[in-house]
NUMAR-830082 format. One record per residue (C-alpha): x negated, z negated, y negated; residue number from 0. Coordinates in steps of 0.25 Angstrom, whole numbers. Layout:
! residues N
+-------+-------+-------+-----+
!     X !     Z !     Y !   k !
+-------+-------+-------+-----+
!     X !     Z !     Y ! NUM !
...
+-------+-------+-------+-----+
***
This chain:
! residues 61
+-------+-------+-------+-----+
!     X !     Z !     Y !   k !
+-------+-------+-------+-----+
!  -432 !   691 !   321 !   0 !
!  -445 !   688 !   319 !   1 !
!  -456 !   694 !   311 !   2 !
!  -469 !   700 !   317 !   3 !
!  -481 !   691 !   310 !   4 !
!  -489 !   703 !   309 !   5 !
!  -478 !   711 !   303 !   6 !
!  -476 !   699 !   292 !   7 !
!  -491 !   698 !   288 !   8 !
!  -493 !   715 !   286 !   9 !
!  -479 !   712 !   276 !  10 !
!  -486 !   701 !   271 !  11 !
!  -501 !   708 !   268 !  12 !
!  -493 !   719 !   263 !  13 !
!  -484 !   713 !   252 !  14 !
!  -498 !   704 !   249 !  15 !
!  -503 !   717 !   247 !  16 !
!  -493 !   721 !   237 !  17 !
!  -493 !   708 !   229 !  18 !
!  -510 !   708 !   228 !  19 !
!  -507 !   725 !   222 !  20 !
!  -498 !   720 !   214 !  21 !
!  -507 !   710 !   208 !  22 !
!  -520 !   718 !   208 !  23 !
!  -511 !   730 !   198 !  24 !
!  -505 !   717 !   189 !  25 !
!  -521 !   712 !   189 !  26 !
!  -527 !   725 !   186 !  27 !
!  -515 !   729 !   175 !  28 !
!  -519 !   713 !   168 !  29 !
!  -534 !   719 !   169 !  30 !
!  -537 !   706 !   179 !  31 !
!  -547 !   707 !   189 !  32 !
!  -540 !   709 !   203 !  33 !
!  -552 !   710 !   214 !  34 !
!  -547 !   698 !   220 !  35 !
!  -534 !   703 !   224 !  36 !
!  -540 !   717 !   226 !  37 !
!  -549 !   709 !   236 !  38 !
!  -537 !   701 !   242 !  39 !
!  -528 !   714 !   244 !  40 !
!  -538 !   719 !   251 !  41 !
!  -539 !   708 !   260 !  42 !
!  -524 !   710 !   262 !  43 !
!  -524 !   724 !   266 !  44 !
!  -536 !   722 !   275 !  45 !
!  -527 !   711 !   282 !  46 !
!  -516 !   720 !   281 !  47 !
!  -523 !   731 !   287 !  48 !
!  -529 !   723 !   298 !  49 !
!  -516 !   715 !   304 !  50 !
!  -509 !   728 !   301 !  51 !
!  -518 !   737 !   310 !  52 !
!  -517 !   724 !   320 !  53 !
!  -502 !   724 !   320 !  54 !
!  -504 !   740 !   324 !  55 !
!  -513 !   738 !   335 !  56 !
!  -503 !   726 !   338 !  57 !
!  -515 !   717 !   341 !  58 !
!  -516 !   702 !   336 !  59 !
!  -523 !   698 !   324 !  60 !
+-------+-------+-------+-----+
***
């Protein structure tokens, strides 16, 4: 059986998502700046928001 493309890129974005949170709390206990990957999981979740609403509407990307 074979795996919906847009099912694997929402599972993708989300365990992204995960990672870059996990990252941004071991930046901010270190006291590091982390805008960077404040910026780029915001990008993820745009991305994720958007293919998911897509998916929803079943319209193509």
């Amino acid at each position: 059986m074979e795996e919906d493309p847009d099912t694997y890129r929402i599972l993708k974005l989300r365990a992204e998502i995960l990672e870059l949170g996990s990252a941004i709390r071991q930046l901010q206990r270190e006291g590091f700046d982390d805008a960077a990957a404040q910026l780029l999981i915001a990008r993820k979740r745009s991305q994720l928001e958007h293919l998911v609403k897509a998916n929803a509407t079943g319209r193509p990307l």
